[in-house]
ROVO-181453 format. One record per residue (C-alpha): x, y, z; residue in one letter. Coordinates in nm, 3 decimals, decimal comma. Example, Ala and Ser with C-alpha at 12.3 -4.5 7.8 and 13.67 -1.06 7.14 Angstrom:
# ROVO-181453
[[1,230; -0,450; 0,780]; "a"]
[[1,367; -0,106; 0,714]; "s"]
***
This chain:
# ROVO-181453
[[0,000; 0,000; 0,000]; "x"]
[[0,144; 0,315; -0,050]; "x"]
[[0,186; 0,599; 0,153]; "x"]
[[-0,168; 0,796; 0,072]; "x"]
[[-0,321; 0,455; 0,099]; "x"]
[[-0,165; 0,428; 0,502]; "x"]
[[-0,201; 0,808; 0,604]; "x"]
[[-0,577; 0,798; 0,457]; "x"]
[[-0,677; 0,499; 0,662]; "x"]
[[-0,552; 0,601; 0,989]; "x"]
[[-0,675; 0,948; 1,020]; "x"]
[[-0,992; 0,789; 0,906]; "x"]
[[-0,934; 0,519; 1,179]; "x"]
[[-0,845; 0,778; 1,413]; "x"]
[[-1,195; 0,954; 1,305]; "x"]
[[-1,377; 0,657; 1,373]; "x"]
[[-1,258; 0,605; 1,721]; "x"]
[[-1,280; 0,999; 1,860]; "x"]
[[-1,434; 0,901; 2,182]; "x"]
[[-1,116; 0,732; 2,291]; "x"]
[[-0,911; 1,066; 2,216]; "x"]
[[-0,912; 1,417; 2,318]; "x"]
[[-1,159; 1,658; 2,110]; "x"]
[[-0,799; 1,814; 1,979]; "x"]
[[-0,638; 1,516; 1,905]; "x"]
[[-0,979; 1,413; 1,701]; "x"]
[[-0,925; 1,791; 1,521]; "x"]
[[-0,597; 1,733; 1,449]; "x"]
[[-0,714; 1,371; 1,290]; "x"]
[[-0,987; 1,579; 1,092]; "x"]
[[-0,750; 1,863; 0,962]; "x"]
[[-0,471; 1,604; 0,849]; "x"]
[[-0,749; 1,373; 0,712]; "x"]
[[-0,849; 1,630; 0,466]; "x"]
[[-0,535; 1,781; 0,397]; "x"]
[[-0,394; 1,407; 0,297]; "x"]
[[-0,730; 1,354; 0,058]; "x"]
[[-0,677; 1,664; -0,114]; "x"]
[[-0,301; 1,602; -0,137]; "x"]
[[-0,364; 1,273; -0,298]; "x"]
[[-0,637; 1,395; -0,527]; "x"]
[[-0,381; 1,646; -0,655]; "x"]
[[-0,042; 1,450; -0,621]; "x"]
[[-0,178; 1,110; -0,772]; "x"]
[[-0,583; 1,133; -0,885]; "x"]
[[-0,875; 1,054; -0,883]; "x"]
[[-0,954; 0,696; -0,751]; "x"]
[[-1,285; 0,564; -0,722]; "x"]
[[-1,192; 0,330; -0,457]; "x"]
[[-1,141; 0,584; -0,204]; "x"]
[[-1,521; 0,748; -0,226]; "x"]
[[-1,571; 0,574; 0,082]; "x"]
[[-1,330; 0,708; 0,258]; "x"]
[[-1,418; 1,109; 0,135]; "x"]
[[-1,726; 1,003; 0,225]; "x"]
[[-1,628; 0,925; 0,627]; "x"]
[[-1,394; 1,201; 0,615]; "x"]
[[-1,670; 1,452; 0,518]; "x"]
[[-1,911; 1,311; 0,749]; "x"]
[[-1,676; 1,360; 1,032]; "x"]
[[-1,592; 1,720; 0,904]; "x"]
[[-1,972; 1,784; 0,936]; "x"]
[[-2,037; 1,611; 1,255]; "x"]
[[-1,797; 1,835; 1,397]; "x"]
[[-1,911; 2,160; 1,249]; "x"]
[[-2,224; 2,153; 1,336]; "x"]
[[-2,195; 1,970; 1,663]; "x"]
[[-2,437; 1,659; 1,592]; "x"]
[[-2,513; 1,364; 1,720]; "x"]
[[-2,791; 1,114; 1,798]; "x"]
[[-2,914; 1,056; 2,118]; "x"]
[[-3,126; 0,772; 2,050]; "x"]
[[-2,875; 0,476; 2,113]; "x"]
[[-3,013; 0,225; 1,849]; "x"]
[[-2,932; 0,450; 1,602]; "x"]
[[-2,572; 0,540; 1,722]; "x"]
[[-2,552; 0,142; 1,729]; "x"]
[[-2,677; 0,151; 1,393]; "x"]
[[-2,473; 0,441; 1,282]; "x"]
[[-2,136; 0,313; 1,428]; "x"]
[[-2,215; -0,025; 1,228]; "x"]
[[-2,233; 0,111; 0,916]; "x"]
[[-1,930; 0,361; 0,961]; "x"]
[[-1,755; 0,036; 1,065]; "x"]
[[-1,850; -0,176; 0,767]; "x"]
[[-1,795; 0,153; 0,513]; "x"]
[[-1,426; 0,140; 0,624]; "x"]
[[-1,386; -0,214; 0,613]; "x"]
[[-1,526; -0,260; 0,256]; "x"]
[[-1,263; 0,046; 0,170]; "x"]
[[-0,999; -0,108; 0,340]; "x"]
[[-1,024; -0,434; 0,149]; "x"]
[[-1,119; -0,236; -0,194]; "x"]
[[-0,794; -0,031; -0,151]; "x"]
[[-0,587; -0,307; -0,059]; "x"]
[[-0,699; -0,578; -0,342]; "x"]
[[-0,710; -0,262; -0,594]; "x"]
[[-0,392; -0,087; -0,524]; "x"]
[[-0,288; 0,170; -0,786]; "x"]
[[0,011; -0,050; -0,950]; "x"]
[[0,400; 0,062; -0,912]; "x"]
[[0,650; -0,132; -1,142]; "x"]
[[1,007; -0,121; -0,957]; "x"]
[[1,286; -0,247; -1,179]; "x"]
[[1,522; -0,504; -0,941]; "x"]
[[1,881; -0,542; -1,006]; "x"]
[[1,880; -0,233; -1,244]; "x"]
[[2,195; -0,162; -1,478]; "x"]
[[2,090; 0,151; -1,661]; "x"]
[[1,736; 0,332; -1,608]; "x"]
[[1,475; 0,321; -1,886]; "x"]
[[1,373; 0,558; -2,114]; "x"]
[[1,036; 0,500; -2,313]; "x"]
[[0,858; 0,677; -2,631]; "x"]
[[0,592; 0,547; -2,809]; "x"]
[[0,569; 0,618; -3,177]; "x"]
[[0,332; 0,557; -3,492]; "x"]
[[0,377; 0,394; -3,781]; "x"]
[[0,135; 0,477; -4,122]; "x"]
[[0,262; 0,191; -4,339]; "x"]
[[0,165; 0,381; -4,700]; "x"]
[[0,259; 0,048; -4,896]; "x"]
[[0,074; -0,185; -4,733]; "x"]
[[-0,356; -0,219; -4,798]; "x"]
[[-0,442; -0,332; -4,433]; "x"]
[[-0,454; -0,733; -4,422]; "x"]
[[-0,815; -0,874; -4,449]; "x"]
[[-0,697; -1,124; -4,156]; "x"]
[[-0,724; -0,822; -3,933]; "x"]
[[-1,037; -0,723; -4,093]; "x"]
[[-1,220; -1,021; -3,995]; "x"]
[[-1,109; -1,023; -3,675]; "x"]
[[-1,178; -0,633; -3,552]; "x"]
[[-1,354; -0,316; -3,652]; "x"]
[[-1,080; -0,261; -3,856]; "x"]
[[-1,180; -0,141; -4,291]; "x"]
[[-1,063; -0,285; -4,580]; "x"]
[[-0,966; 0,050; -4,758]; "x"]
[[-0,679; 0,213; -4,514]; "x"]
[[-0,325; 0,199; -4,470]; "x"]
[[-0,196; -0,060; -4,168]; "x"]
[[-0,113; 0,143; -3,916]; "x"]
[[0,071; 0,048; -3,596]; "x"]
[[0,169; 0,182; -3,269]; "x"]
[[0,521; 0,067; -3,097]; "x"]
[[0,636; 0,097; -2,753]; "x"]
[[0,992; 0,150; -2,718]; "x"]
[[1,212; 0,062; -2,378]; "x"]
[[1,587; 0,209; -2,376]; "x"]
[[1,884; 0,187; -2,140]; "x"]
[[1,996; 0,556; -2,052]; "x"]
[[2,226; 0,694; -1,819]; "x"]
[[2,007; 0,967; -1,698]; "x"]
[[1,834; 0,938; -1,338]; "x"]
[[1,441; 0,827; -1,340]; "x"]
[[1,185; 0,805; -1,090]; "x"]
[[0,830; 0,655; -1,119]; "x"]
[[0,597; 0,874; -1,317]; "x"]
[[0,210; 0,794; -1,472]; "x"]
[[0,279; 0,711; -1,871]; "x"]
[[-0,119; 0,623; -1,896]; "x"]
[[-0,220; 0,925; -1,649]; "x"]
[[-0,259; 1,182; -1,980]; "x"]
[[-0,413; 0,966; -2,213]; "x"]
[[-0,671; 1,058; -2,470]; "x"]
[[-0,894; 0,798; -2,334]; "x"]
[[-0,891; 0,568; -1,933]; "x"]
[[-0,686; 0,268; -2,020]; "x"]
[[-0,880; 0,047; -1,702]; "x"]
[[-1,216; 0,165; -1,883]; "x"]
[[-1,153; 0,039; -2,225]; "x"]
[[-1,010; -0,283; -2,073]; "x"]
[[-1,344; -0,272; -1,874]; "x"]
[[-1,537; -0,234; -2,157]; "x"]
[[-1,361; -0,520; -2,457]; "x"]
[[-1,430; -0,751; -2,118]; "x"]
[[-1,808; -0,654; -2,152]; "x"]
[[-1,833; -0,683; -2,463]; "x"]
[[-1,640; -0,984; -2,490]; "x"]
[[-1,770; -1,228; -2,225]; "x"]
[[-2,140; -1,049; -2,263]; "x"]
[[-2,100; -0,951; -1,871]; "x"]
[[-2,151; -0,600; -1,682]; "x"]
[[-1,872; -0,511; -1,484]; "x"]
[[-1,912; -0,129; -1,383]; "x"]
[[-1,722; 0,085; -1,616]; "x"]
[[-1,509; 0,296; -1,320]; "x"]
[[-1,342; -0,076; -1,166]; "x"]
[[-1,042; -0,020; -1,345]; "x"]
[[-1,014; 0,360; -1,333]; "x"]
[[-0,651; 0,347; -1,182]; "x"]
[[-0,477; 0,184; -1,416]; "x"]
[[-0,418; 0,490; -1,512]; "x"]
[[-0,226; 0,637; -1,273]; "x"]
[[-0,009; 0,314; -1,277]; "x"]
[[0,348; 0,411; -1,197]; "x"]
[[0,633; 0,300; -1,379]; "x"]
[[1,008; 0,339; -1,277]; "x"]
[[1,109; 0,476; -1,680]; "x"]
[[1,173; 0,855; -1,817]; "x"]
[[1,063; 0,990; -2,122]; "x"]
[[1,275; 1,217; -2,349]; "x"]
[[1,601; 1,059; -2,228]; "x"]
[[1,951; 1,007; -2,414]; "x"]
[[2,024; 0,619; -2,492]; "x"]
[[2,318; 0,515; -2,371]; "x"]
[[2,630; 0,526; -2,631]; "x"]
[[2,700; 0,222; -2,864]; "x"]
[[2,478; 0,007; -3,063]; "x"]
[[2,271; -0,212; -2,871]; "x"]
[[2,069; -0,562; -2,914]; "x"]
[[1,716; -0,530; -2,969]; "x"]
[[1,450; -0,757; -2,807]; "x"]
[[1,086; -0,731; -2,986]; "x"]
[[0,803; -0,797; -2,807]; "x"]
[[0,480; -0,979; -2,998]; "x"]
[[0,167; -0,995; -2,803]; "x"]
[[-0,104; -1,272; -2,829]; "x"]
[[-0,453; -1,289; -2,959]; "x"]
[[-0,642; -0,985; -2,752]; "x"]
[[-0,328; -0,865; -2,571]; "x"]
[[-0,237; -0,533; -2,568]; "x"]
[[0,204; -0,445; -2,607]; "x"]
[[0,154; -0,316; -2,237]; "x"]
[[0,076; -0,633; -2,130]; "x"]
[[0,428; -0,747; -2,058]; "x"]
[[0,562; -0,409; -1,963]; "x"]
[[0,664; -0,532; -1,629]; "x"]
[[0,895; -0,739; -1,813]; "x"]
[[1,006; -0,535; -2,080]; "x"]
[[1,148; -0,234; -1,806]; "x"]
[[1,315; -0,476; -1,656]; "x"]
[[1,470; -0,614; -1,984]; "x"]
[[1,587; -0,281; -2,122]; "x"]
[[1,724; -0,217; -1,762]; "x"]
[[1,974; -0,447; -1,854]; "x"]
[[2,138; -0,284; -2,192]; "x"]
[[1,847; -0,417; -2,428]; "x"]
[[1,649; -0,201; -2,667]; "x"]
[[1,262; -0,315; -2,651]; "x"]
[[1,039; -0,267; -2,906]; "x"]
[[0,655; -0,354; -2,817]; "x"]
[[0,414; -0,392; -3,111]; "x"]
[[0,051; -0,353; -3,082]; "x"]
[[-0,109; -0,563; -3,370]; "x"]
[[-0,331; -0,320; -3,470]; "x"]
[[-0,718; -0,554; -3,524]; "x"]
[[-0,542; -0,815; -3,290]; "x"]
[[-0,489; -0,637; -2,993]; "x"]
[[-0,754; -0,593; -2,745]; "x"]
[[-0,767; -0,224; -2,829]; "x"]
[[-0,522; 0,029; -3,061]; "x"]
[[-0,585; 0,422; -2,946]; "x"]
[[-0,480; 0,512; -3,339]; "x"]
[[-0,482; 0,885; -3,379]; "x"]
[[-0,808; 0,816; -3,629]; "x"]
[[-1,023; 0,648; -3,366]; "x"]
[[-0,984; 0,324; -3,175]; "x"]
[[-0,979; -0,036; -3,340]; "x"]
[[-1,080; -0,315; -3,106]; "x"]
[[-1,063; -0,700; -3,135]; "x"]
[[-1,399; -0,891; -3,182]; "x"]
[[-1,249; -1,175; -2,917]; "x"]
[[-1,255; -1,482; -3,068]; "x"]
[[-1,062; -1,691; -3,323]; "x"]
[[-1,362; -1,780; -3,457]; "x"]
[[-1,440; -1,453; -3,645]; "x"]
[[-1,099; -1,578; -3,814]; "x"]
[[-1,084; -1,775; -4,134]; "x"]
[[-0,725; -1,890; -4,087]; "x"]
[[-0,546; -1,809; -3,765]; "x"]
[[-0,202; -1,886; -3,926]; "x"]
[[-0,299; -1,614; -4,179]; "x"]
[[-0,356; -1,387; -3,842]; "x"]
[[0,039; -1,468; -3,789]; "x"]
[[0,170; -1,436; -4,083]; "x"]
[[0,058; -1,079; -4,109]; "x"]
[[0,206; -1,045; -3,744]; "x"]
[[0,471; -1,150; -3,845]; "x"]
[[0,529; -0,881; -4,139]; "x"]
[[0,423; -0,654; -3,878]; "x"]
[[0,731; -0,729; -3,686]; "x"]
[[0,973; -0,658; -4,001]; "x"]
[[0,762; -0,326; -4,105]; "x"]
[[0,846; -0,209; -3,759]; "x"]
[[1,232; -0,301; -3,769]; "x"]
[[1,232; -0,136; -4,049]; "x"]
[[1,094; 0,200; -3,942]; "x"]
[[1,296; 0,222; -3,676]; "x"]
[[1,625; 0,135; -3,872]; "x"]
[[1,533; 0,515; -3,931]; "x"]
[[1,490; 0,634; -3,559]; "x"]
[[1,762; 0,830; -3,346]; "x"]
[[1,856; 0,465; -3,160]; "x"]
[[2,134; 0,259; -3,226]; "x"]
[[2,033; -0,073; -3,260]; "x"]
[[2,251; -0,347; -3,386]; "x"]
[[1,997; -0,554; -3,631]; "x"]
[[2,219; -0,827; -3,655]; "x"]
[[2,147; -0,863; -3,291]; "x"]
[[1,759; -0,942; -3,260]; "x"]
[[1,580; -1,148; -3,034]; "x"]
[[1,201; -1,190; -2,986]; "x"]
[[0,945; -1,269; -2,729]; "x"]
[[0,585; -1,371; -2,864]; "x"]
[[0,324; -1,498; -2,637]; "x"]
[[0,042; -1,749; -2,738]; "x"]
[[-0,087; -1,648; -3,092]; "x"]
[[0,284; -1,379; -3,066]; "x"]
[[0,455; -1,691; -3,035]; "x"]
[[0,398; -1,813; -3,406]; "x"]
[[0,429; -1,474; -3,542]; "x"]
[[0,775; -1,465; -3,408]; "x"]
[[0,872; -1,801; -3,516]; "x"]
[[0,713; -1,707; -3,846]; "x"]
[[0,923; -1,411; -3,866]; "x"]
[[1,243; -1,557; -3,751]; "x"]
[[1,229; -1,850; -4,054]; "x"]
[[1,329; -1,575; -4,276]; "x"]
[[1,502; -1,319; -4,092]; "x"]
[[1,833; -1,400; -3,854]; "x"]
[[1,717; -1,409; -3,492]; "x"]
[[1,969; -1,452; -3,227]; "x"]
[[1,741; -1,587; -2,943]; "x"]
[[1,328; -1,695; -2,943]; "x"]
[[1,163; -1,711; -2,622]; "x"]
[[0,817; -1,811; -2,688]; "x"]
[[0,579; -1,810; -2,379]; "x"]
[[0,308; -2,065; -2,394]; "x"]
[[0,336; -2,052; -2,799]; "x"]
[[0,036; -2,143; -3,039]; "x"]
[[0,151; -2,316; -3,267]; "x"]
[[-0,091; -2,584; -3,376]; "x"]
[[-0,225; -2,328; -3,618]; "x"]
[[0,129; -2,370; -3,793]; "x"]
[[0,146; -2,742; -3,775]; "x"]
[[-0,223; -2,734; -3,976]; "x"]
[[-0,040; -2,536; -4,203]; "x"]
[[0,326; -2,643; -4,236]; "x"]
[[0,299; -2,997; -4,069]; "x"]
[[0,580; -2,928; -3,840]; "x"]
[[0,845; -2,682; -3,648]; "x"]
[[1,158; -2,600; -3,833]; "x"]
[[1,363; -2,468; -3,535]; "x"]
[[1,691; -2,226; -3,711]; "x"]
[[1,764; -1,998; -3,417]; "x"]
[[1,853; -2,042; -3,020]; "x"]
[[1,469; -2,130; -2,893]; "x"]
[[1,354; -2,108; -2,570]; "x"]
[[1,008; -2,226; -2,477]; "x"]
[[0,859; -2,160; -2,154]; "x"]
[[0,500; -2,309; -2,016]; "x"]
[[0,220; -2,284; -1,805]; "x"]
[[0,160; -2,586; -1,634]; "x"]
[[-0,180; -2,583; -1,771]; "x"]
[[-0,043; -2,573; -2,116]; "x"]
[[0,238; -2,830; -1,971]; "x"]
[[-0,056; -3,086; -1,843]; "x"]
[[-0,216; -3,067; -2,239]; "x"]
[[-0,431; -2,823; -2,172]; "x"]
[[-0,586; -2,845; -2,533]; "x"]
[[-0,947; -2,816; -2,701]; "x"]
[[-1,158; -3,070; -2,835]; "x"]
[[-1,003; -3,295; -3,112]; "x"]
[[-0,686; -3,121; -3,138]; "x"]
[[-0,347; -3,161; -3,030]; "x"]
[[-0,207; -2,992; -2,700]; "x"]
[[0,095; -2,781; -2,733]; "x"]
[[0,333; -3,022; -2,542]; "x"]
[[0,269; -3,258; -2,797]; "x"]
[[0,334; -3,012; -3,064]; "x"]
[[0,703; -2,913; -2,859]; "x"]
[[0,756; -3,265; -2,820]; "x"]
[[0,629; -3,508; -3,123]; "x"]
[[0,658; -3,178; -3,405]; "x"]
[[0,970; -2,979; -3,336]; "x"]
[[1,280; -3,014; -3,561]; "x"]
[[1,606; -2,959; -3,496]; "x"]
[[1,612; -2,982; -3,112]; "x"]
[[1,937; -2,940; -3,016]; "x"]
[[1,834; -2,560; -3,085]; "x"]
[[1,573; -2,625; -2,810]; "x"]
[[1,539; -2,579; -2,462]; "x"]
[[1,194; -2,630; -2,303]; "x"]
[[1,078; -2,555; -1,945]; "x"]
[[0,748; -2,456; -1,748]; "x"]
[[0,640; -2,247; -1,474]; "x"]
[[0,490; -2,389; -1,184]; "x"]
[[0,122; -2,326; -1,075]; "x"]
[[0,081; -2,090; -1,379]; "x"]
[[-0,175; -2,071; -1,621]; "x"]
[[-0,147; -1,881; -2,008]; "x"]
[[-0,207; -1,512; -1,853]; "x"]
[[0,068; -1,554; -1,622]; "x"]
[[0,326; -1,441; -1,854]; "x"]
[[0,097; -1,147; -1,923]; "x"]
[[-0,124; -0,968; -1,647]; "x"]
[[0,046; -0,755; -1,468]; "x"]
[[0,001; -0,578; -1,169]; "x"]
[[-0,335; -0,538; -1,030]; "x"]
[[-0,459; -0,700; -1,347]; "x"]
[[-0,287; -1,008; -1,183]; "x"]
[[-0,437; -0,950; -0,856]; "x"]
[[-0,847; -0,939; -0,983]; "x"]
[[-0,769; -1,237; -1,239]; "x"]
[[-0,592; -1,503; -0,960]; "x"]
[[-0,796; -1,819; -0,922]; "x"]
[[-0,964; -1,819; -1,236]; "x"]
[[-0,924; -1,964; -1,574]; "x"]
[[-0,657; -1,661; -1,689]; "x"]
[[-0,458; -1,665; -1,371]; "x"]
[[-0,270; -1,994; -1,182]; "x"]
[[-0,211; -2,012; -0,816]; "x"]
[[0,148; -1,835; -0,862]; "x"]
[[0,144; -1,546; -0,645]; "x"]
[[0,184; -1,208; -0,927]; "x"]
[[0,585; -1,163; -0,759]; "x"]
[[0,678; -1,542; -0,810]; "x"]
[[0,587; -1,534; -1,154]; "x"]
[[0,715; -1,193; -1,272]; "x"]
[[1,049; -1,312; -1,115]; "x"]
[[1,034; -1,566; -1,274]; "x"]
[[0,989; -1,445; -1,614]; "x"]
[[1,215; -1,179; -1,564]; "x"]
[[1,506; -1,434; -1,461]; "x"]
[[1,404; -1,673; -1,780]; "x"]
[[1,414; -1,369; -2,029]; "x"]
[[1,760; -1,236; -1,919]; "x"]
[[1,897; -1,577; -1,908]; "x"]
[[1,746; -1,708; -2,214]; "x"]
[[1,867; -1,350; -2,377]; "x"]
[[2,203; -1,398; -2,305]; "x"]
[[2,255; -1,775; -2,357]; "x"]
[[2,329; -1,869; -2,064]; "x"]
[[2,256; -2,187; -1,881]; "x"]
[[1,889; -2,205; -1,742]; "x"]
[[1,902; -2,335; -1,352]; "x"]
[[1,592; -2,432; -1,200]; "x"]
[[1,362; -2,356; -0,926]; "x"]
[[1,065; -2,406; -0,709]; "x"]
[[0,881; -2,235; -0,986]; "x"]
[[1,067; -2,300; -1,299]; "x"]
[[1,081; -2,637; -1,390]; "x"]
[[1,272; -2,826; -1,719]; "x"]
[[1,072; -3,020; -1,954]; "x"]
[[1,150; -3,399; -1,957]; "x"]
[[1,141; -3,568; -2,305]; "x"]
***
């Protein structure tokens, strides 16, 4: 909890309890109660999960100005219960919806981060992402890119979504909806934008070209999805390029309106055809930013892909050089339909849920262990391992994402910290070839 979250709650506290205190001990409560909720109003924003708590605060504030009380004692009972059971429901709704900070541990350089946009003139946008979104036929692809860099200038957490055109948490809120045909309130995820992450913006790279590590989300993701990892990855002397496959990605805020993804493969005639065109969105981005102020060393590239991001960055690496593939819970049966197999040509690291690791598979098809097991050439550029009590989403939700989504189908048992350790050890490993060691919650797949 952080520090607004602490001081709130006890002058509250401290409001709740006056008759044990002095009447200026209880003012003193009052005055700093208010002066902290305007403070963090101000300081941090607006967050619905503390209406509650305004709510005591000015109700104490009142009580005290105009000197009231009841003198019936039922309803003082009744009074004090609900008072009671207000700041209990805030407690817990400010302590399982915290407003997320992403700390960078063990960190070599700080991170710098822009985000840029990229009108692809020469390429009609792919009917694969038509099917799939709200996306038209006649435009230009268009794409938006995070980009992570090392820098040698100081940083300290800021609020990258805090400005934004439109509240990330409510368009999350509302693909859900509209998704899974539920009603979640519209406000629940309201913070997310005031997330805090430990990178600067406008900073000077450090000197010397540097690797480059692409990120490629999977179906509905979102390039922010990983950026817990990706900080942490560029921390370490890497530049990290996020793409957000415009029609694919849960939303795109494009500067012409946002696209959204319809949700299901099923709107999809050919899911490998979904890749492939990820896939050439991964080289129209290299090459835009071949043109950028950063100096990247392209014949350095590794990629990341999650689920569906996993076979666009195989797909992509079977005809451009790739020094290292990490693919986290990769689809790839999609590709085997297609291609009858998996040509490994690069340093590949595959990394599991355990639900994916147990078969987790649908109807009639096969699971992805049997595709890493029974259709994977060329093993001996293979290394294969899963993570513990995970499930798919675990390589992906982040922050209090990760919190709301534990214990259900997206989310394993691994506690949020476990598993973003343990991602973040995997990736820098994997990254720099050297030999994987296990853990309690990183495990090596036996043939």
């Amino acid at each position: 909890m952080s520090f607004f979250d602490v001081a709130i709650l006890l002058f509250t506290l401290e409001l709740i309890f006056n008759r044990y205190v002095s009447e200026k001990v209880f003012l003193y409560s009052l005055y700093l109660a208010v002066i902290t909720a305007i403070a963090q109003i101000f300081t941090v924003g607006y967050k619905w999960q503390y209406m509650p708590i305004y709510f005591l605060i000015c109700l104490y504030a009142v009580k005290y100005t105009f000197n009231f009380s009841f003198s019936n004692k039922l309803l003082k009972i009744t009074s004090g219960l609900i008072i009671g059971f207000t700041f209990i429901v805030s407690f817990l709704v400010i302590y399982f919806l915290p407003i997320p900070e992403f700390s960078i541990e063990n960190k070599k350089y700080s991170v710098g981060y822009e985000e840029i946009y990229i009108n692809i003139e020469t390429r009609p946008q792919p009917l694969a992402f038509v099917e799939i979104s709200n996306l038209s036929e006649n435009t230009n692809r268009e794409l938006l890119v995070d980009i992570y860099y090392p820098s040698n200038d100081k940083t300290e957490p800021n609020q990258l979504f805090r400005n934004a055109s439109t509240n990330w948490g409510e368009t999350v809120i509302n693909y859900l909806n509209r998704t899974w045909n539920i009603n979640l309130p519209s406000y629940i995820f309201n913070h997310l934008n005031l997330s805090y992450l430990d990178v600067g913006v406008g900073l000077d790279p450090i000197n010397g070209e540097l690797p480059v590590v692409i990120y490629t989300h999977g179906w509905s993701g979102e390039k922010i999805f990983a950026t817990d990892q990706l900080i942490n990855i560029a921390s370490q002397g890497y530049i990290v390029i996020a793409i957000d496959h415009t029609g694919l990605a849960m939303f795109t805020e494009l500067p012409s309106g946002t696209i959204f993804n319809s949700g299901s493969t099923e709107a999809s005639t050919k899911v490998f055809n979904v890749m492939k065109e990820m896939s050439i969105d991964i080289q129209n981005t290299v090459n835009h930013v071949e043109n950028l102020k950063y100096k990247i060393n392209f014949d350095d590239v590794s990629i990341i892909g999650h689920s569906t991001g996993g076979g666009s960055a195989y797909l992509y690496c079977q005809s451009n050089k790739c020094s290292t593939l990490i693919l986290q819970d990769p689809f790839f049966v999609p590709i085997i339909e297609e291609l009858n197999n998996i040509e490994l040509n690069s340093k590949t690291y595959f990394i599991y849920s355990q639900d994916w690791y147990g078969g987790n598979n649908e109807e009639n098809s096969i699971s992805e262990i049997e595709v890493y097991r029974n259709f994977t050439k060329n093993k001996e550029f293979a290394e294969g391992y899963y993570m513990t009590d995970s499930a798919h989403y675990d390589f992906v939700a982040f922050g209090t994402i990760s919190q709301l989504t534990k214990y259900t189908f997206l989310k394993g048992t691994i506690d949020y910290k476990n598993s973003l350790q343990t991602n973040n050890y995997f990736n820098i490993t994997a990254l720099r070839n050297e030999i994987v060691v296990e853990n309690d919650f990183l495990k090596l797949i036996e043939e």
